[in-house]
Each structure stands twice: as structure tokens, then as C-alpha cells.
Chimera marker file (.cmm) of the C-alpha trace (Angstrom):
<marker_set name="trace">
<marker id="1" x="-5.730" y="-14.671" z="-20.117" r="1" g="1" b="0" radius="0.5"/>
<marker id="2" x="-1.793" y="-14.208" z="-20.229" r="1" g="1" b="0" radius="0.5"/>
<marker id="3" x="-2.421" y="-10.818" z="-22.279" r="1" g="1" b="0" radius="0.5"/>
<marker id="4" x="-5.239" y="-9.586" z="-20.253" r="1" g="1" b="0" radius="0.5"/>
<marker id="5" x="-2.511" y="-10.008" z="-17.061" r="1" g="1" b="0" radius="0.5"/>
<marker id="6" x="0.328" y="-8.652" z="-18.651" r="1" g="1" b="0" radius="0.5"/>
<marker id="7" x="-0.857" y="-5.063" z="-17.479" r="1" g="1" b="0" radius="0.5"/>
<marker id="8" x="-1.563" y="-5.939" z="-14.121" r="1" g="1" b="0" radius="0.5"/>
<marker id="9" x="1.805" y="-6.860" z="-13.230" r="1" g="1" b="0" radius="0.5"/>
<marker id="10" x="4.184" y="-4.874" z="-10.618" r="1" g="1" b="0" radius="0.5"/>
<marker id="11" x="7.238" y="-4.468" z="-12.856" r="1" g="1" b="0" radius="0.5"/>
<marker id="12" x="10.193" y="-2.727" z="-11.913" r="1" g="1" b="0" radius="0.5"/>
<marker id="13" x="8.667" y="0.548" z="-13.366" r="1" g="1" b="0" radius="0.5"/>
<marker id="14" x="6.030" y="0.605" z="-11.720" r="1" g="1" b="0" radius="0.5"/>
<marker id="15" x="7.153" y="0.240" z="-8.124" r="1" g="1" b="0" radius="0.5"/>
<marker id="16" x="9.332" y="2.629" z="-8.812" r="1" g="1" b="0" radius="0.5"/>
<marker id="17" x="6.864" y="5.320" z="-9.616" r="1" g="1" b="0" radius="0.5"/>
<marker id="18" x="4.862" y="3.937" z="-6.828" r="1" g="1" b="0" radius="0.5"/>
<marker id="19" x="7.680" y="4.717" z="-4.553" r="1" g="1" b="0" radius="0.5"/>
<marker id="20" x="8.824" y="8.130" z="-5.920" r="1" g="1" b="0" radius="0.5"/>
<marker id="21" x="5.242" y="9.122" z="-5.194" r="1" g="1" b="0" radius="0.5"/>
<marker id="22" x="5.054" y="7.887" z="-1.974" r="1" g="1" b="0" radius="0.5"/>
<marker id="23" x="8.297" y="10.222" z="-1.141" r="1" g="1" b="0" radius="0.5"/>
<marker id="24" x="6.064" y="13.154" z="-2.521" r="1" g="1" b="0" radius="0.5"/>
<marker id="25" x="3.464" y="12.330" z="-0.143" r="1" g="1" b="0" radius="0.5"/>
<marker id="26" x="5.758" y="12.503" z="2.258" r="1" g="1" b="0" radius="0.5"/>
<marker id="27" x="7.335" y="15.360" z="1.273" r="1" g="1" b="0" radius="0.5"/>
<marker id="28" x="4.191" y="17.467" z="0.783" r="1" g="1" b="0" radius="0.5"/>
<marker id="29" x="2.748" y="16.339" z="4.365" r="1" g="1" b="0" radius="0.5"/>
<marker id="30" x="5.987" y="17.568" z="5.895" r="1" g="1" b="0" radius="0.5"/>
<marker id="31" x="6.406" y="21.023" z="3.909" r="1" g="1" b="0" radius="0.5"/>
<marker id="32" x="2.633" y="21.964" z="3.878" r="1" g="1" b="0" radius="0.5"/>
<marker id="33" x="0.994" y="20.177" z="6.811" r="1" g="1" b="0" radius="0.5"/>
<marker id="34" x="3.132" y="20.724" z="9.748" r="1" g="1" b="0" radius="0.5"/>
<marker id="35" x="5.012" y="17.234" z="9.526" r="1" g="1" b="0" radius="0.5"/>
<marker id="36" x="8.478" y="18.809" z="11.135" r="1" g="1" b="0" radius="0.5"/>
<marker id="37" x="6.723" y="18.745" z="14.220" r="1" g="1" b="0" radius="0.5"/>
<marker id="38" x="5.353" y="15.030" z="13.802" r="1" g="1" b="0" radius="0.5"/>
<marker id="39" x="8.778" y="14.086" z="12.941" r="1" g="1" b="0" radius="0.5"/>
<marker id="40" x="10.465" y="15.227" z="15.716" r="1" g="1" b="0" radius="0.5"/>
<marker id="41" x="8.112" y="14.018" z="17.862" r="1" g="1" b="0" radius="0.5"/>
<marker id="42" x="8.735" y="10.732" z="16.037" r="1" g="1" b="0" radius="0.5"/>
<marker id="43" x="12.530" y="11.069" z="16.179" r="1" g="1" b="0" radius="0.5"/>
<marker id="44" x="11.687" y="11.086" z="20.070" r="1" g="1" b="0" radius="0.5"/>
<marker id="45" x="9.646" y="8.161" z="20.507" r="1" g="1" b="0" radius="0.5"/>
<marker id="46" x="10.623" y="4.620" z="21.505" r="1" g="1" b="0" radius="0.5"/>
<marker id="47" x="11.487" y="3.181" z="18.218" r="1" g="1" b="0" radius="0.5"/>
<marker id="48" x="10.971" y="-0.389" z="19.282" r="1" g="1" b="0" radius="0.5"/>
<marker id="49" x="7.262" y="0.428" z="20.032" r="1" g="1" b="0" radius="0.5"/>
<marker id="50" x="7.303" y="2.289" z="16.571" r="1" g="1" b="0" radius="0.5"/>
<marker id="51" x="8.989" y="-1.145" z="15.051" r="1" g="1" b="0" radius="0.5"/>
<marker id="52" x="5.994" y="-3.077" z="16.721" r="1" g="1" b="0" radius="0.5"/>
<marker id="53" x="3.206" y="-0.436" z="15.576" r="1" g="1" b="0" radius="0.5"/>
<marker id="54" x="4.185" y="-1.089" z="12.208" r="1" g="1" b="0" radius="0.5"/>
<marker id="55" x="4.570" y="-5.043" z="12.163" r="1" g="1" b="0" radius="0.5"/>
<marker id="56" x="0.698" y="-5.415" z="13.428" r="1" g="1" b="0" radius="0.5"/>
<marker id="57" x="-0.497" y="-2.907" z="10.627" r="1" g="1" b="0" radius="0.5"/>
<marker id="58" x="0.849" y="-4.346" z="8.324" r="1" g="1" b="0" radius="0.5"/>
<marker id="59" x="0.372" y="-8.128" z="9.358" r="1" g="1" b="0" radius="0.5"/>
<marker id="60" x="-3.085" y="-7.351" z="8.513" r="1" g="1" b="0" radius="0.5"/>
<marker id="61" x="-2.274" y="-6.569" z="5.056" r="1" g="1" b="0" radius="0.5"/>
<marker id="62" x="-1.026" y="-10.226" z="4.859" r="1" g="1" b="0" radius="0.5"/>
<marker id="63" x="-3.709" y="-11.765" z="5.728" r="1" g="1" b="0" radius="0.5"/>
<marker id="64" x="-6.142" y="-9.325" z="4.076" r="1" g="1" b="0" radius="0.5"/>
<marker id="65" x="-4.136" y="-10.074" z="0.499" r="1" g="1" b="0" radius="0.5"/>
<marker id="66" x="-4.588" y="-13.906" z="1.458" r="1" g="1" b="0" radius="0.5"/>
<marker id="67" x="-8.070" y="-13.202" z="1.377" r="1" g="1" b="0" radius="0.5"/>
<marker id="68" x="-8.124" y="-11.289" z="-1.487" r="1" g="1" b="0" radius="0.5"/>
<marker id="69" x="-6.554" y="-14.347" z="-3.395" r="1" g="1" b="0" radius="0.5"/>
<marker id="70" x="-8.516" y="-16.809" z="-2.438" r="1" g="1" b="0" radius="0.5"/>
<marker id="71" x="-11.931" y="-14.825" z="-3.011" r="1" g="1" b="0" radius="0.5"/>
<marker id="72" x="-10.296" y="-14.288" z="-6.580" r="1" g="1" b="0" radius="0.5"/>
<marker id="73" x="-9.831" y="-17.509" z="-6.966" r="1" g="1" b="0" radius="0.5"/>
<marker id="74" x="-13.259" y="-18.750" z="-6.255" r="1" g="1" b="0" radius="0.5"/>
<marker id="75" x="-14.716" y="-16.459" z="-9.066" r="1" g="1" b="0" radius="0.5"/>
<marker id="76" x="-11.673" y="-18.263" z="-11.078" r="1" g="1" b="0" radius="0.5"/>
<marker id="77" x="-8.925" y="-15.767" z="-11.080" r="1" g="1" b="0" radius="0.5"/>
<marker id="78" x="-5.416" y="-17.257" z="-10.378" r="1" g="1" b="0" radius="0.5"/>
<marker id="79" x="-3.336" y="-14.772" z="-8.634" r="1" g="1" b="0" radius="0.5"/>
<marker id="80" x="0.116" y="-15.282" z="-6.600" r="1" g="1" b="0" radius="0.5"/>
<marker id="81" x="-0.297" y="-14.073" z="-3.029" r="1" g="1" b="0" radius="0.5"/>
<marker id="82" x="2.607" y="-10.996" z="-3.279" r="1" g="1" b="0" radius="0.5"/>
<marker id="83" x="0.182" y="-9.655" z="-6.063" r="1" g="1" b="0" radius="0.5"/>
<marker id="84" x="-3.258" y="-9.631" z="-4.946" r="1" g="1" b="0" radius="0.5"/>
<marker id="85" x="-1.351" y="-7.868" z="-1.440" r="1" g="1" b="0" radius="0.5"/>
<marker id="86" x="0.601" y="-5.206" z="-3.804" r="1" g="1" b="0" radius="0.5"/>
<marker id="87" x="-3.391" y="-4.576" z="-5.123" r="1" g="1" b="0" radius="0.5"/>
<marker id="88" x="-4.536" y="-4.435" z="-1.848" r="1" g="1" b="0" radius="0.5"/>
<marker id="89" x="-1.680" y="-2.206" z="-0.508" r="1" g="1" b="0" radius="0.5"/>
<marker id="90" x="-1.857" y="0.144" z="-3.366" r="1" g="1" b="0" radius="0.5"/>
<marker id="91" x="-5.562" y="0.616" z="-2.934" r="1" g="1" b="0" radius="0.5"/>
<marker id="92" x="-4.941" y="1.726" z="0.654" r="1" g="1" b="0" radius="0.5"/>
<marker id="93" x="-2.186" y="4.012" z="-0.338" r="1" g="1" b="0" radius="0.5"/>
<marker id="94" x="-5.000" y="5.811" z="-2.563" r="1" g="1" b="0" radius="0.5"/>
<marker id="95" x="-7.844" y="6.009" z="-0.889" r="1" g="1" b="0" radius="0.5"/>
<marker id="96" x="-5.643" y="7.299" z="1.933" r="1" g="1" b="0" radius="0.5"/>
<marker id="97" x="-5.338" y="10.069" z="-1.061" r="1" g="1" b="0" radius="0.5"/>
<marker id="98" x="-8.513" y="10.495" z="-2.527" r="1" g="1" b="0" radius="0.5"/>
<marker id="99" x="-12.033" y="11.274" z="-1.439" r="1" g="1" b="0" radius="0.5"/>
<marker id="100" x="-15.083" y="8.652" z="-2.084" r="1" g="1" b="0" radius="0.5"/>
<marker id="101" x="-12.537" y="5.805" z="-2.006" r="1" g="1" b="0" radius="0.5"/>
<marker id="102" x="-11.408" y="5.698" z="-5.315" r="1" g="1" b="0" radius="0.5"/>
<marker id="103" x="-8.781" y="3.064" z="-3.765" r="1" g="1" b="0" radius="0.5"/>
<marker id="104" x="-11.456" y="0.328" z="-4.146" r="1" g="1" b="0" radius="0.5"/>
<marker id="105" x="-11.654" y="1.378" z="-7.881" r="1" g="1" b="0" radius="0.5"/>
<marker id="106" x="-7.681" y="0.614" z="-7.924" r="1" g="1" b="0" radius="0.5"/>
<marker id="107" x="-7.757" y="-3.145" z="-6.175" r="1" g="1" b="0" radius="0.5"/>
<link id1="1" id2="2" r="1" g="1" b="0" radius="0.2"/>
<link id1="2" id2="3" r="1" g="1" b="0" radius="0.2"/>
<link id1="3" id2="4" r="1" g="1" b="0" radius="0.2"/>
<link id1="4" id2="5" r="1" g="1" b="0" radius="0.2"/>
<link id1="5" id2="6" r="1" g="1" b="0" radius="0.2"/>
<link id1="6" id2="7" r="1" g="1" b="0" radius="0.2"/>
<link id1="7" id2="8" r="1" g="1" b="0" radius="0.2"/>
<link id1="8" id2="9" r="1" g="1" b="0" radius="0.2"/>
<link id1="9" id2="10" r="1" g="1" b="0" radius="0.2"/>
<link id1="10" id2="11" r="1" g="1" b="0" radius="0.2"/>
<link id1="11" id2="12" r="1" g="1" b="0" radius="0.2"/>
<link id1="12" id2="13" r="1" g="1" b="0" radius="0.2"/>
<link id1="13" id2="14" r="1" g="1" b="0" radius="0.2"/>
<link id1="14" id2="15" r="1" g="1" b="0" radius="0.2"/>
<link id1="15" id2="16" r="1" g="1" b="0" radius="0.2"/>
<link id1="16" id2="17" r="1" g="1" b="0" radius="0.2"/>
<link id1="17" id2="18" r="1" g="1" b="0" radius="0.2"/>
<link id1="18" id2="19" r="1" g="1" b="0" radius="0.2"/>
<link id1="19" id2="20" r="1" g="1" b="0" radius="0.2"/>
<link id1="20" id2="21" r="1" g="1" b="0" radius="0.2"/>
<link id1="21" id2="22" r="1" g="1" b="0" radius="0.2"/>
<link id1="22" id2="23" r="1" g="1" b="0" radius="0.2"/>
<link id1="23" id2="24" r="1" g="1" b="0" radius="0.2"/>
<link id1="24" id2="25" r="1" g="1" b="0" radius="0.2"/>
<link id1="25" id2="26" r="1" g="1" b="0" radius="0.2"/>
<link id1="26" id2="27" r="1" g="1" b="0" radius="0.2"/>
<link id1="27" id2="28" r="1" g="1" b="0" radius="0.2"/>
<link id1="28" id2="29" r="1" g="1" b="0" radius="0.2"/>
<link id1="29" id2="30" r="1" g="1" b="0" radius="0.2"/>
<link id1="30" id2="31" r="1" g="1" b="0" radius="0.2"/>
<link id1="31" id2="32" r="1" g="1" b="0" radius="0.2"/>
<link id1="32" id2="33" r="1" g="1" b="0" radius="0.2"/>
<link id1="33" id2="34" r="1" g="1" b="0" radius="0.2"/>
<link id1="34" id2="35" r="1" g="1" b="0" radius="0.2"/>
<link id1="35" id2="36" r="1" g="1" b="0" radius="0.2"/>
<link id1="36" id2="37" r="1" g="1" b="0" radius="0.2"/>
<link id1="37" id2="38" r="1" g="1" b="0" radius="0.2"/>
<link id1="38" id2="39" r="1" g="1" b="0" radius="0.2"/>
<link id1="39" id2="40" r="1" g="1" b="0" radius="0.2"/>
<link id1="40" id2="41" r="1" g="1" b="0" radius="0.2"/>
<link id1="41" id2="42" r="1" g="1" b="0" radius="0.2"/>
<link id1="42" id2="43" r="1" g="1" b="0" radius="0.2"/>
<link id1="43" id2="44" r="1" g="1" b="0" radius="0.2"/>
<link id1="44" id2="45" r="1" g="1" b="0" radius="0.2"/>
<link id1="45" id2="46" r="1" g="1" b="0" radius="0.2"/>
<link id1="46" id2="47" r="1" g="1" b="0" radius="0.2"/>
<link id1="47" id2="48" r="1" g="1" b="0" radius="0.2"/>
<link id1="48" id2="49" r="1" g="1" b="0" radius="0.2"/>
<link id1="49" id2="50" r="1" g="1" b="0" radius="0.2"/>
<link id1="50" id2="51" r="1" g="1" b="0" radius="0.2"/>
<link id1="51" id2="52" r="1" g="1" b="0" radius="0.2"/>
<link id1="52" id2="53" r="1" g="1" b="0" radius="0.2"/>
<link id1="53" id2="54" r="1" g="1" b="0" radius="0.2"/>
<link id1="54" id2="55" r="1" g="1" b="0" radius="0.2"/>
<link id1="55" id2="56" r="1" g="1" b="0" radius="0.2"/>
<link id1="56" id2="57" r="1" g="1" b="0" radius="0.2"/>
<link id1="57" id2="58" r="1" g="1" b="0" radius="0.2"/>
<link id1="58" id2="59" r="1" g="1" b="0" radius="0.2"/>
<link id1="59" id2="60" r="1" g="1" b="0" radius="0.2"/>
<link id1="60" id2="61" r="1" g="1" b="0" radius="0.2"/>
<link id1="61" id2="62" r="1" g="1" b="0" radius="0.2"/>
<link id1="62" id2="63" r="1" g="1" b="0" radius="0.2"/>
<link id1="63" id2="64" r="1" g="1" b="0" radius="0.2"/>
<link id1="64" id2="65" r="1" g="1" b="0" radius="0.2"/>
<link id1="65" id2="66" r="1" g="1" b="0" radius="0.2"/>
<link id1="66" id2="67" r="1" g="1" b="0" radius="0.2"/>
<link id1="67" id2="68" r="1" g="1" b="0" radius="0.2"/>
<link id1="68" id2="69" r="1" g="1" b="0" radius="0.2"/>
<link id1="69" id2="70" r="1" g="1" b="0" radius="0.2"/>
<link id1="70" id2="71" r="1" g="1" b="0" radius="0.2"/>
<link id1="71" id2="72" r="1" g="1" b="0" radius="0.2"/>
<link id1="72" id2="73" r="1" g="1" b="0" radius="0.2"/>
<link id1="73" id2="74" r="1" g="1" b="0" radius="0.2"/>
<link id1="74" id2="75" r="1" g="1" b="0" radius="0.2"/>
<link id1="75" id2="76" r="1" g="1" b="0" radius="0.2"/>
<link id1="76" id2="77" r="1" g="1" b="0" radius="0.2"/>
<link id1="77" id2="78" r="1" g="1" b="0" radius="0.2"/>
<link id1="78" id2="79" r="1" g="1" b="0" radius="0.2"/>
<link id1="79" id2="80" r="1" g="1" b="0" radius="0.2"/>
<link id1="80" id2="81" r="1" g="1" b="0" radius="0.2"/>
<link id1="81" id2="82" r="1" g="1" b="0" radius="0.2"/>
<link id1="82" id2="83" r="1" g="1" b="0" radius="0.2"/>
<link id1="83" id2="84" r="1" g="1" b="0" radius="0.2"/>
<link id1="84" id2="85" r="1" g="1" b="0" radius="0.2"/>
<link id1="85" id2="86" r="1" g="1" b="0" radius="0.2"/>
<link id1="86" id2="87" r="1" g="1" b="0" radius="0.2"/>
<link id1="87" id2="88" r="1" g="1" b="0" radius="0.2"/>
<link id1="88" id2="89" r="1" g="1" b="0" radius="0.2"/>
<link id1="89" id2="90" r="1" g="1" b="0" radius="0.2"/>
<link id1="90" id2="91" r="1" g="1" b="0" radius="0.2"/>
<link id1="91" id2="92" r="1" g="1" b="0" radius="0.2"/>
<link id1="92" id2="93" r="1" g="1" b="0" radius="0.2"/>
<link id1="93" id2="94" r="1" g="1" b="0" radius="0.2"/>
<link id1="94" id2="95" r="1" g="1" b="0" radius="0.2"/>
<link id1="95" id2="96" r="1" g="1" b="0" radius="0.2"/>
<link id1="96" id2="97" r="1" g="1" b="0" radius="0.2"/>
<link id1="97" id2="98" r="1" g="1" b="0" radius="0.2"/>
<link id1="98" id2="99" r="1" g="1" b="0" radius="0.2"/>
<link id1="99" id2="100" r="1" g="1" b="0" radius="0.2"/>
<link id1="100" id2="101" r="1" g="1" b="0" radius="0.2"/>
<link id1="101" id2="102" r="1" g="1" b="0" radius="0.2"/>
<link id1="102" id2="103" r="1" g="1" b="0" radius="0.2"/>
<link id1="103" id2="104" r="1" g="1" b="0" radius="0.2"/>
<link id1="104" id2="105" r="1" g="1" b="0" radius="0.2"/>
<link id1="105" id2="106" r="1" g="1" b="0" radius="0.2"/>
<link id1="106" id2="107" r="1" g="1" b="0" radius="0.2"/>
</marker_set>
């Protein structure tokens, strides 16, 4: 079980090809899909509103990746909690990406 693991894991590496592709995204959106405007309207809202936008999305992911863990762990798969939510985040990220939500095929 240990080997078969060893792969999944979030190392160092990987999150930091996660994140260089992630400023990619962003810098694609903004060069080829009109993002200057979207960031200065952005640059002109009220950031505390922004701030609380973003802490209810992503509360859900924490309760999402509990429950992700503990449906893993009924069909006998122990998984820490940070993991099964980096799965679950990354599989947003790429079906946010892709067509026929390939992101499921990544969780």
C-alpha cells in the first residue's frame, strides 16, 4: 500500500508545477481573453467583499475534501484530510480547463 501511495503524494515538486501553471492560466486569460479589463474592474471593487467571496468558495472545498475522505475511507482507503482536499482542488482546477470533465478523471 505504502508504494502504491508514494505517487499520489503532493511533494514540493509538484505544487510547484501546479502553481507555475496556475500563473499561466492566469496569464493567458489576461493576454488573450480580455482579463485587463476584469482586473481593473477588480482593482476597483471592495476588497473586503472580494476577501469574503473567496472564504465561502472555498469553505466548501473543506468540507467537500472531508467528504471525500471519509467516503474513501469506507471503501478502505486511509487518506489525511489536506490530501483528499489537494485531489479535490486539483480536479476543479482541471475541469475548469478541460472539456467532458476530465477533472473527475484527476480526483
Amino acid at each position: 500500500m505504502a508504494e502504491a501511495q508514494s505517487w499520489l503524494r503532493l511533494d514540493r515538486k509538484r505544487l510547484i508545477g501546479l502553481g507555475l501553471l496556475g500563473l499561466l492560466t492566469i496569464g493567458l486569460v489576461v493576454t488573450l481573453g480580455g482579463g485587463r479589463q476584469a482586473l481593473t474592474a477588480m482593482l476597483a471593487a471592495d476588497w473586503r467583499l472580494v476577501g469574503l467571496a473567496i472564504l465561502i468558495h472555498y469553505s466548501g472545498f473543506a468540507v467537500r475534501g472531508d467528504r471525500w475522505r471519509r467516503i474513501l475511507r469506507i471503501l478502505g482507503y486511509q487518506l489525511p484530510y489536506l490530501y483528499t482536499t489537494n485531489l479535490l482542488i486539483s480536479g476543479w482546477f482541471i475541469s475548469a480547463l478541460t472539456p467532458a470533465r476530465a477533472g473527475d478523471f484527476v480526483r
